[in-house]
C-alpha positions as CSV (number, residue, x, y, z in Angstrom):
1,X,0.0,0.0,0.0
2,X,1.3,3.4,-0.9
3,X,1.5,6.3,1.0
4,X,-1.8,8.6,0.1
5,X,-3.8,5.5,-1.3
6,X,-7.0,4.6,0.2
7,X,-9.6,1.5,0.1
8,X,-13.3,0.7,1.0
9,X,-13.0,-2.4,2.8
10,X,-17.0,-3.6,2.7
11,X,-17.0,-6.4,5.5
12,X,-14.9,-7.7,8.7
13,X,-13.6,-10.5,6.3
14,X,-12.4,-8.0,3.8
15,X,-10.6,-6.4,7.0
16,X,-8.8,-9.5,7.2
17,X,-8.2,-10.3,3.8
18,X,-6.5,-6.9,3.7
19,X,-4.3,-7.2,7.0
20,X,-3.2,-10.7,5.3
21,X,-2.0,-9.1,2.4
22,X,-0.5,-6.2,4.5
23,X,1.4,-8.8,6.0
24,X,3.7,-9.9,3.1
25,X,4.5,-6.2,2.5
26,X,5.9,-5.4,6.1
27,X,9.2,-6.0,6.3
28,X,10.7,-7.4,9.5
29,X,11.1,-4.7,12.6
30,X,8.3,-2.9,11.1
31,X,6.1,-0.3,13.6
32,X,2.7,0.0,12.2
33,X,0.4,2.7,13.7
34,X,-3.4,2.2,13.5
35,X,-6.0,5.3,14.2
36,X,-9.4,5.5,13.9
37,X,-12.2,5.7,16.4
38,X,-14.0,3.0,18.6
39,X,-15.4,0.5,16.2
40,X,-13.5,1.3,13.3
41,X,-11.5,-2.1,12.8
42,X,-8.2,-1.9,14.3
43,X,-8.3,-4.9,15.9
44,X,-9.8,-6.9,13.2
45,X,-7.3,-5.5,10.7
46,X,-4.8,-6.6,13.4
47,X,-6.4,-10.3,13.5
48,X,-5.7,-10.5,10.0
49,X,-2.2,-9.2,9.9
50,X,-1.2,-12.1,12.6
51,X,-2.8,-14.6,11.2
52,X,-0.6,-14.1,8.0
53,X,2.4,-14.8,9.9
54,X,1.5,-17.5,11.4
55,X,-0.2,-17.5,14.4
56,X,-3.8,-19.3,14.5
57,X,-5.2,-18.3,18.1
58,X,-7.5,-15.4,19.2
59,X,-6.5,-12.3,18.4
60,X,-8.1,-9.4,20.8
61,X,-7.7,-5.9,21.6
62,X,-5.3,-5.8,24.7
63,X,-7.1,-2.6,25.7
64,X,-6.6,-3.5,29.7
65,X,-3.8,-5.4,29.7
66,X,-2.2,-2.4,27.4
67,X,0.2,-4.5,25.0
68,X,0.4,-8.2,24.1
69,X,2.9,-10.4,22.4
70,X,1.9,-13.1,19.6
71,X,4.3,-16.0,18.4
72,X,3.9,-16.5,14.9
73,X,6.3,-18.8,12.5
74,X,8.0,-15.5,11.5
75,X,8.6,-14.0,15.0
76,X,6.6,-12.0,17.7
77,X,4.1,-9.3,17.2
78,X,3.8,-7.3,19.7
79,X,0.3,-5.5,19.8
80,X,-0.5,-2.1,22.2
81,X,-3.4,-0.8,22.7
82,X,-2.4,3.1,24.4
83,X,-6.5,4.1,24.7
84,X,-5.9,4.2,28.6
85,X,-1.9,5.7,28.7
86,X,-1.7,8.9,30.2
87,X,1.7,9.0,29.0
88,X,4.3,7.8,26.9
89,X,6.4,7.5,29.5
90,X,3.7,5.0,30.8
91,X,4.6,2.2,28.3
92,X,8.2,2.8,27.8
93,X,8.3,1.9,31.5
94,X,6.8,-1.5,30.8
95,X,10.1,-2.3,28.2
96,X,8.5,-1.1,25.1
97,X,11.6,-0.3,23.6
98,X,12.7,-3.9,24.0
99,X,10.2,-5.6,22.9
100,X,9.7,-3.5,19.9
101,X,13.2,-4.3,19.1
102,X,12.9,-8.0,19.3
103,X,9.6,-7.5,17.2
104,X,9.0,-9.1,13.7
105,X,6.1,-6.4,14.0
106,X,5.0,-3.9,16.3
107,X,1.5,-2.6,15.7
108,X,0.3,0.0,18.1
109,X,-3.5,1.4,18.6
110,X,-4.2,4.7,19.2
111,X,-0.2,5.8,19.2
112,X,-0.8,9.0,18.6
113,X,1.8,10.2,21.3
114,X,4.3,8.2,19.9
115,X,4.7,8.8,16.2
116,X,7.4,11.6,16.5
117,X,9.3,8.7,18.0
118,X,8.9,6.3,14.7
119,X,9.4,8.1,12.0
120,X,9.7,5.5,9.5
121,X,6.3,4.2,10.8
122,X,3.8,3.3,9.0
123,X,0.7,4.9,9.8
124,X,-2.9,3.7,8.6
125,X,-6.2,5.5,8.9
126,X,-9.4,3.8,9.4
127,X,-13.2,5.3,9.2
128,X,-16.3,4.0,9.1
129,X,-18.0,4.2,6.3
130,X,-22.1,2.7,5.8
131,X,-21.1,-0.5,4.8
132,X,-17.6,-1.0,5.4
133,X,-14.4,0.6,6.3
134,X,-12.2,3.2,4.7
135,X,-8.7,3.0,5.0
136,X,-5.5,5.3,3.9
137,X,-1.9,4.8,4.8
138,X,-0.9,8.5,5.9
139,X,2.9,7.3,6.0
């Protein structure tokens, strides 16, 4: 996906299809950033992207416990959900930094505080749309 372009994604399963094929484009140590309000699909885009690389369990938002780790056959994904961090500080605390090193993929939900800190990110955009989902890689 290039930076600017957007797609209608019309169901959950298109979500999916498109994190699976989002997959094969990341390369390793990438740091994707996901915005978009409640409901808008991070998660399931997020289900998708995992699944790609190998891991077949559930894949939820870790909205309480605030970041999880999934072993796929291509190495760890770490997922963080920031909705409830006060502060940056908050998570780099918990060994972000490490773990995002040691990451095939990092993919973090509503980052906002941290994208000066990644700025060879990738950032994607998601909006409801009747129907479906929008979505537009910003960077």
């Amino acid at each position: 996906m290039q930076i600017g372009q957007t797609l209608v994604l019309e169901s959950e399963d298109a979500q999916r299809a498109f994190g699976a094929s989002l997959a094969a484009q990341l390369p390793p140590g990438t740091v994707l950033f996901l915005e978009g309000e409640l409901g808008a699909g991070k998660t399931t885009l997020t289900q998708g992207l995992i699944a790609a690389l190998g891991f077949d369990g559930l894949v939820t938002s870790p909205t309480y416990a605030l970041m999880q780790l999934y072993p796929t056959a291509q190495g760890e994904v770490l997922h963080v959900d920031a909705y409830r961090v006060r502060a940056p500080q908050e998570l780099y605390e918990m060994d972000l930094e490490r773990l995002m090193a040691d990451a095939r993929l990092s993919i973090l939900e509503w980052g906002q505080s941290f994208y000066d800190d990644f700025p060879d990110a990738w950032l994607l955009r998601l909006e409801h749309l009747e129907g479906g989902r929008r979505v537009t890689r910003l960077r």
